[in-house]
N, C-alpha and C positions, 0 to 999 in steps of 0.2 A: 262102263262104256265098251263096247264091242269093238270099234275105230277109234280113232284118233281123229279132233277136228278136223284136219287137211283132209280125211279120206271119206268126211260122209257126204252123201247124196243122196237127194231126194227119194223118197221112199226106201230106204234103210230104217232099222228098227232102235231104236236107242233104250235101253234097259239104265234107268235111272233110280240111283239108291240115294237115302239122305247121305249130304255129303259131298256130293257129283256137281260140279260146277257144268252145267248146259253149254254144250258148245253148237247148236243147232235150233231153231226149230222146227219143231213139231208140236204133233197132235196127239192127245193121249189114247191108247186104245186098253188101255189095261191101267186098275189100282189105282191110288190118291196118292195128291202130295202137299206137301207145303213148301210153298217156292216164296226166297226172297226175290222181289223184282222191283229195290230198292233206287239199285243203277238205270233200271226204264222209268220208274212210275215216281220215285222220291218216297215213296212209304217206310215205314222203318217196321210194319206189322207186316208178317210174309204171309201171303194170297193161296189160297186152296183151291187146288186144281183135282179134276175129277174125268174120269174117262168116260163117265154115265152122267155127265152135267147137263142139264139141257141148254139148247144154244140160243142163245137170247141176241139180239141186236143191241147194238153201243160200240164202242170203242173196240179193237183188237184186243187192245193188252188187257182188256177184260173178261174175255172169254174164257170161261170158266174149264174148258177142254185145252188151251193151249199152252206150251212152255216155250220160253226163249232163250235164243242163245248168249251167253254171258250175264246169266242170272243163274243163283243156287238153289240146288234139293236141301231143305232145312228138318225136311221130316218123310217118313213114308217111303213107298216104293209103286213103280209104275215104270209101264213099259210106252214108248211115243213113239209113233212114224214120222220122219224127218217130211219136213212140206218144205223148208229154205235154210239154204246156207249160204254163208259169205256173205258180199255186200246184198246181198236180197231178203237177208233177216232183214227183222228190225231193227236192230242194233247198226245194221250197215245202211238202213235208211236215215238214221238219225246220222251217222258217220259225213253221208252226201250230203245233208243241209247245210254241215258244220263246213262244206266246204268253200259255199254261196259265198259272193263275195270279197273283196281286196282290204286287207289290212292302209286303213289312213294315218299319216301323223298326224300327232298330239297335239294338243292347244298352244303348249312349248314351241314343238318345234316348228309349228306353223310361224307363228310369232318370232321367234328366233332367225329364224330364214327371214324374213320380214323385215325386221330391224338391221338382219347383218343386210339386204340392199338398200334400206336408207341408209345408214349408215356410209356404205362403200361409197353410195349419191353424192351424200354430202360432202366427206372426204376429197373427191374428185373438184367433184365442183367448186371446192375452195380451192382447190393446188389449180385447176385451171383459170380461175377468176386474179388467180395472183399472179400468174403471169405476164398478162397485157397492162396490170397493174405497179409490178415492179421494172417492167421496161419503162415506161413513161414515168415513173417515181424518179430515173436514174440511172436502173441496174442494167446489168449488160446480161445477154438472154441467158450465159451459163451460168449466173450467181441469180439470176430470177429463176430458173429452173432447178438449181439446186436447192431454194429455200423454198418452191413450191414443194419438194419432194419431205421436205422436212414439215411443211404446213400439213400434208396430208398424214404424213407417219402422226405428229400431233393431234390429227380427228381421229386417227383409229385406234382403237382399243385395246391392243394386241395379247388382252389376259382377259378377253370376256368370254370366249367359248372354253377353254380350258378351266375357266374359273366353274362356269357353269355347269361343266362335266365335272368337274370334283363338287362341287356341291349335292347333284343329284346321285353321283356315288355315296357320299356321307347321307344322304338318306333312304337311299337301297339298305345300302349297313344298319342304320338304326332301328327300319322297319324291320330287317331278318333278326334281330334280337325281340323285339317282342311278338314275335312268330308271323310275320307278312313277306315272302319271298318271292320281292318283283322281278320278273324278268324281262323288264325293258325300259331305263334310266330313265325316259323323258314320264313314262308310269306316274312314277312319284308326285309330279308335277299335274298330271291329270285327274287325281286323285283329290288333290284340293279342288278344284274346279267341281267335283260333284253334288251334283243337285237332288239326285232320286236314288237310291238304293233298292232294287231289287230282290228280296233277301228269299229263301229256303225257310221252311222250316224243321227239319229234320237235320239234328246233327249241327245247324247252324244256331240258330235260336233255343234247342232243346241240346239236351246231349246225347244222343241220338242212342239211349242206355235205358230201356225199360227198367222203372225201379215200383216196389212195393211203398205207396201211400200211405191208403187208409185199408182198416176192415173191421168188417162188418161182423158183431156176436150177437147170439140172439140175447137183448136186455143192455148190452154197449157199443160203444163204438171206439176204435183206438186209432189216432193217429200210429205209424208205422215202427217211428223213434220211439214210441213209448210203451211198446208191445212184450220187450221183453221180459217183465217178470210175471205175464199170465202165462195159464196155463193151458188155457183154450187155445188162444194167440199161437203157443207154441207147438199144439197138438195139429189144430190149421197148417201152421209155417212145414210141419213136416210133412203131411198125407199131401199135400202141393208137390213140394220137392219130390217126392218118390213117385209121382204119377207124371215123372219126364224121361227125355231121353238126352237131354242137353249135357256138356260137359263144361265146364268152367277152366280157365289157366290155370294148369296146374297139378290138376287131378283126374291125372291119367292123358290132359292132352296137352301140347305145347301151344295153342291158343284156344278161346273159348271155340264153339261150335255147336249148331244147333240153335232152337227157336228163340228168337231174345226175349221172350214174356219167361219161358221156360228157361233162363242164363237168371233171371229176375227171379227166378224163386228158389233156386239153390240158392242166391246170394241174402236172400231172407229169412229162409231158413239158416244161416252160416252168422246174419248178424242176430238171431235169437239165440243162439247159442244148443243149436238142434240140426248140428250142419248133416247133408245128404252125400257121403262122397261116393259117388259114379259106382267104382268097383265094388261096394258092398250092393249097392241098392240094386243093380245085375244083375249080383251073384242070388241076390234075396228071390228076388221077380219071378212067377211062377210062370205068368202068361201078361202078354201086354194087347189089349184094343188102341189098337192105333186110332191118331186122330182123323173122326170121318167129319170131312166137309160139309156134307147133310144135318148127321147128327148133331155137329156143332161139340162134342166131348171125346175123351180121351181118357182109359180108364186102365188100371194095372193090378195083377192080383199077385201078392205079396205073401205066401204062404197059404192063410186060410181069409188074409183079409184084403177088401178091396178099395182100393182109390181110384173115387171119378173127380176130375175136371172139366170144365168147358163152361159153355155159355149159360147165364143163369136162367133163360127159357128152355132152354135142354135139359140141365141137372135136376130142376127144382120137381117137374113132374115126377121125377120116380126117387123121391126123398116123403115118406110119410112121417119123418122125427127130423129133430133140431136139438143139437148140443145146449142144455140149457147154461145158465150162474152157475150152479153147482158142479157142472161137470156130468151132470145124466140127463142123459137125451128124454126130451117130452113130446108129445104130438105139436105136429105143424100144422096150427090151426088156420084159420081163418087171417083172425087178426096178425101171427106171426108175417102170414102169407104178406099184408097189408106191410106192414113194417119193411117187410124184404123188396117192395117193388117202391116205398117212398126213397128208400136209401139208391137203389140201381137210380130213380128217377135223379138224385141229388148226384152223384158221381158221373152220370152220364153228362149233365148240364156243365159241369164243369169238366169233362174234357177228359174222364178217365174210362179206362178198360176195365170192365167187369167182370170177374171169374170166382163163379162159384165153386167147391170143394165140398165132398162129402166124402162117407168111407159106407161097407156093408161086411159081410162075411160070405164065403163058399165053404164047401165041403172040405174037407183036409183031402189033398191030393187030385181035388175033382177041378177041370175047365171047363166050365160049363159054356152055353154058349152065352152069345154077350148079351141077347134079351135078360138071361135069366141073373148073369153077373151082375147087371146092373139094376137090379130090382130091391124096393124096400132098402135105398139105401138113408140114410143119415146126416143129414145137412151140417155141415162143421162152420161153416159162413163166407161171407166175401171177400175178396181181395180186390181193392183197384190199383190200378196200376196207369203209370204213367209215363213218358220219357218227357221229365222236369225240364222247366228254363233253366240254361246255364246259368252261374253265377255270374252277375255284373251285367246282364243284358238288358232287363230293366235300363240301368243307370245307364249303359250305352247307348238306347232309344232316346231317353232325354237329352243325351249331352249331342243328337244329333238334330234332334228337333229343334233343340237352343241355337245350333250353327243353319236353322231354317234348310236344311233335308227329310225329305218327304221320304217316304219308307212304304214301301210296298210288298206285301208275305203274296210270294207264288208256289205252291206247293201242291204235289202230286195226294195229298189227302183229302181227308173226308172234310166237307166246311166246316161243320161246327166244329171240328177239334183244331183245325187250323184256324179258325176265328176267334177261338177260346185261349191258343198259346198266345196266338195276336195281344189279345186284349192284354192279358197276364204279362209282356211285355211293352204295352201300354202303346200298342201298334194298330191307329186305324179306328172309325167309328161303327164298327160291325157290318161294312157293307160285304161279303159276301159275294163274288162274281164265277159261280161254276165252270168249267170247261166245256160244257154244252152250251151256255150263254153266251161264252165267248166267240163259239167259232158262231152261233148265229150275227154277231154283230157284224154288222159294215164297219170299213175303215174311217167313214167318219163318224161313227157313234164310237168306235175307241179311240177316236182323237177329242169328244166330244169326253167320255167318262177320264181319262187320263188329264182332262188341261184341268180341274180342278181342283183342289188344294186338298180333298178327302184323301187319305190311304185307304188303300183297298185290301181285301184277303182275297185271291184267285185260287178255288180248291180246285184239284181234277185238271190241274191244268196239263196240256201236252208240250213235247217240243215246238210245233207248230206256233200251237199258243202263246207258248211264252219267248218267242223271238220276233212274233207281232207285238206285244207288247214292249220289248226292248225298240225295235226298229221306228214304232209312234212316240214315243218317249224321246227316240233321240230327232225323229222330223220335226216334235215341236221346239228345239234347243237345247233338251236337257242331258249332260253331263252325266249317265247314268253306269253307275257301281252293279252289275246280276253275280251273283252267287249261285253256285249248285255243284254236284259232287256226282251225280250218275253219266252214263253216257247220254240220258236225253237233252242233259243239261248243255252239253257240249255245243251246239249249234250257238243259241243265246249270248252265252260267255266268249263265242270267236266276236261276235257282231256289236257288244259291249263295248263302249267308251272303255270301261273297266270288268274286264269278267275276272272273276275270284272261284278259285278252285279251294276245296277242300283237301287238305293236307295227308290227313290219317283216313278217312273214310270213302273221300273220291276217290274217283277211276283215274285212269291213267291217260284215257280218251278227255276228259274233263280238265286234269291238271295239263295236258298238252292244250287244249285252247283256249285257256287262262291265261292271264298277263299276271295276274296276282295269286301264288301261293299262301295259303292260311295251314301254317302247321299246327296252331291246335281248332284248326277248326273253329273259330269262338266269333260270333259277331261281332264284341265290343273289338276285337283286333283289326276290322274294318274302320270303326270310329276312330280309333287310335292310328291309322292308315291316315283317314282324313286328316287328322291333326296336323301326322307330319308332313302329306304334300302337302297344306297351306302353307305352314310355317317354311318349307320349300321355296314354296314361290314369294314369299317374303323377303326371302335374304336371298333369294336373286334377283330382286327389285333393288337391296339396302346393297348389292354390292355392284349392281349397273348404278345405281345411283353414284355411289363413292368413284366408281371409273369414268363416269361423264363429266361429274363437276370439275374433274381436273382438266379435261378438255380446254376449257377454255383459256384459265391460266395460264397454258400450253399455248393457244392460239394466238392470243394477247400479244404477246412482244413480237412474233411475225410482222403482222398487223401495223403495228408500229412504227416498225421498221420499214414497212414498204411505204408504213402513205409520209413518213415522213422523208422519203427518198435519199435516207442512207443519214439524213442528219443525226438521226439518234441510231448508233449501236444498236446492234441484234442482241437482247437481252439472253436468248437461250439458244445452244445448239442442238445440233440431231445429236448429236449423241449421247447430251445430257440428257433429252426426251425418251431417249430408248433405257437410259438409268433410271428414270421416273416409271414409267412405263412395264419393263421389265424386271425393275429392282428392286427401289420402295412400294412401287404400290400391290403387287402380287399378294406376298402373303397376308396382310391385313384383308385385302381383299378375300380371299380363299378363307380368313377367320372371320367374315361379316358371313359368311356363306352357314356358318357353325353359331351362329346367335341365336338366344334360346327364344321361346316364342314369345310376341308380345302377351301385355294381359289382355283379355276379352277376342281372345284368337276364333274360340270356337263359339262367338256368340253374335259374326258377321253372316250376313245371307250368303248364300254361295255367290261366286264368283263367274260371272258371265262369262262365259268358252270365246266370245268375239272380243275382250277386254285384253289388251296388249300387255305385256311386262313393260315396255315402255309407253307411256303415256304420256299424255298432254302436261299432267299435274309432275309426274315425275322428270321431265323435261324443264319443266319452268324451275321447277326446284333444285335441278344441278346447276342445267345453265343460267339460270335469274338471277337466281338468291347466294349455293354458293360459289359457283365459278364465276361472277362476277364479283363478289365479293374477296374470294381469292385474288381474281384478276388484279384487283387495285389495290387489297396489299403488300402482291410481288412486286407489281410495278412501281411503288412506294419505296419500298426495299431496293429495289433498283438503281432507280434515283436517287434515293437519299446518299447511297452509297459512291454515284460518280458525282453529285455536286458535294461533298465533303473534301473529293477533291480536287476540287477545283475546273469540272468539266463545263463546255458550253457545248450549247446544241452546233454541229459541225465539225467541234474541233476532233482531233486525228485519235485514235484508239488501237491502231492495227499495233504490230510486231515493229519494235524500232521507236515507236512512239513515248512521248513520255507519260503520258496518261495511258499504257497499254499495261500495267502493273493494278490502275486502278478499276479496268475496264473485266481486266479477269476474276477481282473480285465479286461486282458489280454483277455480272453474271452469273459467278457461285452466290449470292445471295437471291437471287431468281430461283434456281435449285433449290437453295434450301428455303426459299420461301415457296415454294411448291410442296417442301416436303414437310415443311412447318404446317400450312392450311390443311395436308393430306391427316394429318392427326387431331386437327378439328371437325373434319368431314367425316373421317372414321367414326367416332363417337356422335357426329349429328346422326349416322345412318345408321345407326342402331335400332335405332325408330320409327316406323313412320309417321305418327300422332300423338305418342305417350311420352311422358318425359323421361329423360332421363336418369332423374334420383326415382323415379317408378319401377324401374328395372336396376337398377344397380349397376355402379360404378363399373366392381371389379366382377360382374358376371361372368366375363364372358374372357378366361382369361389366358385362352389362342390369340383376341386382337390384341390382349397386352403384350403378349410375346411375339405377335407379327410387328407392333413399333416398335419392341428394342429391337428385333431386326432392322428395320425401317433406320432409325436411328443413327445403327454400329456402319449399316451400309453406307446411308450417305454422311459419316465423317471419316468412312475411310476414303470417300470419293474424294471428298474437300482437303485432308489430311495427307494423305501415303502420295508421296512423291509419282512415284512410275501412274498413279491412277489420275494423280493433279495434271501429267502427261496429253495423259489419253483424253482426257474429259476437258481440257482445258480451263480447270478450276484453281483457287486459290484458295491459301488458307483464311479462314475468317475471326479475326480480333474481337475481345467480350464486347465490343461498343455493336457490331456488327449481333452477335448474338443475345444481345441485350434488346437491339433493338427486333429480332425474329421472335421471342420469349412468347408476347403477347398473341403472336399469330391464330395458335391452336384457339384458344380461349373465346376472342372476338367472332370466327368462324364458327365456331358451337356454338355461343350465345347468339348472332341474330338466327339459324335456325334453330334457335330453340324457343326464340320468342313468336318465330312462325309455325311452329306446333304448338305453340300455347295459343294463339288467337283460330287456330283451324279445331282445337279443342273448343274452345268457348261457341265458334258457331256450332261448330254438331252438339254441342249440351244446350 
């Protein structure tokens, strides 16, 4: 480069060598190239550009004469006159799309906002309803305003946002261990809610790593693995390798560089055991024809002997012989001819790259010209080539399909090879939707092809394209996961419910308008994503659940207290509530956040984006089932403990009293029968339909260690003098905790006979 990106301008000349990362476009006036234009288009085979191409109609990034800026020279040399820089490339068009648009909150924190003003609602509204209640009950306005203020500290929750921010921290962390790096906590959460996956396929579904197949001999054929003890095989694997210009890590360069079909054939010649290292193959090389875009081949003369490659309608015309069985070339007949184009037919269908390999001879010391180089040469046979599904994608399409997510491949390639990896990943029933059919469709025929249940392959697709498809996906409700790794991707991925960047292979423009980093790149690390924000929003349902049901409990002796206008003792103080509240129940809560997945996690339909963390069902099941359950066996506990001795409803309890010894018991066993049922509700909320010998006792064994917390805290509360002080509690006698024993118990078992009947209906 003559400038530096910041100094060119339009009509400036840019001298482009393989190698040269394009900071411009322009137009070519001189020489060929081969450019990767991965980051614009999604392809992983780099595009041949030509100065004398003729200009055909279609797309820009088609145009057979032009280069772009922030795409690489992989081969050749050419000189281009700058036409746009800065944001008036392409690259800085795609940049503007990416800008359309305001980031919304998540499903979460819609809902979470939501619930913290009903909440606040209800809170209120009972501290104020108790007011006009406890005057007329008796109370005098400062003792009914101070137990309103203790009613409402009672309805609120004061560990459900902190709880719920360390929970969606512990699954930021879990997802960055098996390579998914979110970058925004409530992510996690959104993540299970998804219904439609978007997916790439290049780099995502494939490994975005050109690898040697099959090839082709004349008389056999050899899968790739099992080439190495022929001899043909290995004479093929090498006149390949030396008719490159590509370097491998390693040898001679500090990263690969160069064509990836031509990275694919040193590395097959290197697992034949016939490796090509760079510096000899150079030093050998007499004269090299570069690859011309016309010709479709690429040939090198190596002493007195020549290697062509390229396409197998290029090569094959000027090959009059074919390497036989034996090792001596025989006329290419007829029939061979027949043989060679059923095979190209067979490889083609399924989705590979064809390149045929010959060799000839030249004079010693002569370069002749390339007509004549490449005359009367020698057919050595096929090579196809592929870049493979990654390992486990397969199984990852299933395991999403099972959790009812629909999967859609949008990808900047050709159809049938993006139809073909589809299938091969078991994506889609070969529908096909080009990038010219797409921008022909109206918004209501892609609201019409998208609402139903088929997956699609969209080849050729554009930026454009594929963030009209994101943006109809999500006007009809759906929850939608886009993948991609170039900068065209970038638009789509800002506008995604969930945009996933690629880790190793994306751009920097793509991982900045990502929410979700993928460090190896790998689509089953998406499915594994979804796992864990479901399982996310799980145990932030099982530990809103376990902090509501105590609500009421909590509520309960208020209550009481007011309608019975002072006759029965105030079972519980503020301050014991904020010991329950902030003490006992925290960390078991913050360890219901850490509960491993139910079974059949990933085999529910998604999760509808307008469905609340709290619900109607979850509502009835704190407050119904076990906070009123709770309720009466605190207030049991209560009782039992002031008529033991000897209390009636009325008589005196205060400071001075003689039953004021029995009233601070009475009270601490409120406490600890709150904190007795909070270790029944623990283990009920483990679940929300499976049982609990399904999942195991001691799984999960943060909650065990959050109730001997739970436990040590409130008997030092009941126990340690300076805290019996503060909290206004008593110590409590075995008859007292004989009778607390059964609490946990009775509280697990009736929820657990209400998951066993909410089982029998759904079976």
């Amino acid at each position: 480069m003559r400038r530096t990106g910041g100094e060119l301008v339009p009509g400036d000349v840019l001298v482009v060598e393989e190698g040269d990362r394009i900071c411009a476009d322009g137009r070519l006036v001189d020489g060929a190239l081969s450019v990767d234009l991965s980051a614009l288009n999604g392809e992983s085979v780099p595009a041949s550009r030509s100065a004398d191409a003729e200009v055909v109609a279609g797309p820009l990034l088609e145009a057979r004469e032009m280069v772009f800026s922030g795409t690489v020279c992989t081969a050749g040399e050419g000189r281009a006159v700058v036409t746009r820089t800065g944001m008036h490339t392409e690259i800085g068009r795609i940049a503007a799309l990416s800008q359309r648009g305001r980031g919304e909150p998540s499903p979460l924190e819609r809902q979470v906002r939501r619930a913290t003003w009903v909440i606040a609602a209800v809170a209120v509204a009972a501290g104020a309803a108790f007011l006009p209640i406890g005057v007329v009950a008796g109370l005098g306005w400062a003792a009914a305003i101070s137990f309103a203020i203790g009613l409402i500290v009672a309805n609120v929750p004061e560990g459900l946002l902190p709880t719920i921010t360390l929970a969606l921290a512990v699954g930021v962390r879990e997802l960055a261990r098996v390579g998914a790096v979110v970058k925004r906590l409530s992510a996690v959460e959104t993540l299970g809610s998804t219904a439609v996956i978007c997916t790439d396929k290049t780099g995502t579904l494939t490994e975005n790593r050109m690898r040697v197949s099959r090839i082709w001999l004349y008389g056999s054929e050899l899968d790739a693995a099992a080439a190495r003890g022929d001899g043909r095989a290995r004479e093929l694997a090498t006149a390949a390798a030396r008719c490159t210009t590509a370097r491998v890590a390693g040898d001679g360069a500090p990263h690969d560089t160069g064509d990836p079909m031509e990275l694919a054939l040193l590395r097959f010649a290197d697992q034949l055991a016939v490796p090509v290292h760079a510096a000899e193959r150079d030093a050998e090389r007499t004269f090299l024809y570069a690859f011309d875009s016309r010709l479709k081949r690429m040939s090198t003369v190596d002493g007195a002997r020549v290697h062509t490659k390229g396409a197998v309608e290029s090569v094959l015309p000027l090959c009059d012989r074919v390497v036989g069985p034996g090792g001596h070339s025989v006329a290419l007949s007829a029939e061979v001819r027949a043989q060679l184009q059923a095979a190209v037919d067979r490889y083609a269908a399924a989705g590979l790259r064809v390149l045929s390999v010959a060799y000839g001879f030249v004079g010693a010391g002569r370069t002749p010209e390339r007509d004549h180089a490449e005359a009367g040469l020698t057919l050595l046979g096929l090579l196809a080539l592929a870049d493979p599904l990654r390992d486990g994608v397969a199984e990852a399409v299933g395991g999403a399909h099972r959790a009812g997510i629909r999967i859609h491949v949008i990808s900047g390639d050709y159809g049938p090879t993006a139809a073909e990896i589809a299938r091969q990943a078991g994506i889609g029933g070969g529908r096909v939707v080009t990038g010219t059919e797409l921008e022909a469709m109206s918004e209501t025929e892609l609201d019409r092809l998208l609402a139903g249940d088929e997956e699609i392959v969209f080849a050729r697709s554009t930026p454009e394209g594929k963030l009209r498809i994101c943006e109809a996906l999500r006007a009809a409700g759906k929850v939608v996961a886009m993948t991609g790794d170039g900068v065209n991707d970038a638009p789509a991925l800002r506008h995604a419910d969930i945009g996933v960047a690629m880790g190793r292979s994306g751009t920097d423009v793509a991982r900045e308008a990502a929410t979700m980093v993928l460090t190896d790149d790998n689509f089953a690390t998406i499915v594994k994503a979804v796992h864990a924000g479901r399982r996310v929003y799980d145990n932030v349902r099982k530990f809103v659940l376990y902090i509501f049901a105590h609500a009421v409990p909590e509520v309960v002796p208020f209550l009481i207290f007011a309608l019975s206008g002072g006759a029965i003792p105030l079972p519980l103080t503020v301050l014991q509530i904020l010991a329950i509240d902030l003490g006992t129940e925290t960390l078991p809560a913050l360890a219901l956040g850490r509960e491993p997945a139910e079974p059949g996690l990933m085999r529910r339909p998604p999760r509808s984006p307008r469905s609340g963390v709290i619900d109607r069902r979850l509502l009835l099941r704190a407050w119904g089932l076990l906070g009123v359950t709770s309720a009466a066996l605190v207030m049991a506990g209560f009782f039992w403990s002031l008529w033991r001795a000897g209390w009636q409803p009325g008589a005196a309890t205060g400071p001075g009293s003689a039953l004021h010894g029995a009233y601070r018991e009475a009270t601490t066993m409120t406490f600890a029968g709150i904190v007795a049922c909070q270790l029944g509700t623990a283990f009920a909320a483990r679940t929300d339909r499976a049982s609990l010998r399904s999942i195991g006792v001691f799984t999960n064994r943060l909650l065990l260690g959050g109730i001997a917390f739970e436990l040590v805290f409130a008997a030092a509360v009941i126990y340690l003098p300076p805290l019996q002080a503060l909290f206004g509690t008593a110590a409590l006698g075995p008859a007292h905790l004989a009778f607390l024993a059964p609490f946990p118990l009775l509280v697990w078992g009736v929820d657990e006979l209400y998951r066993r009947r909410a089982r029998q209906r759904t079976s």
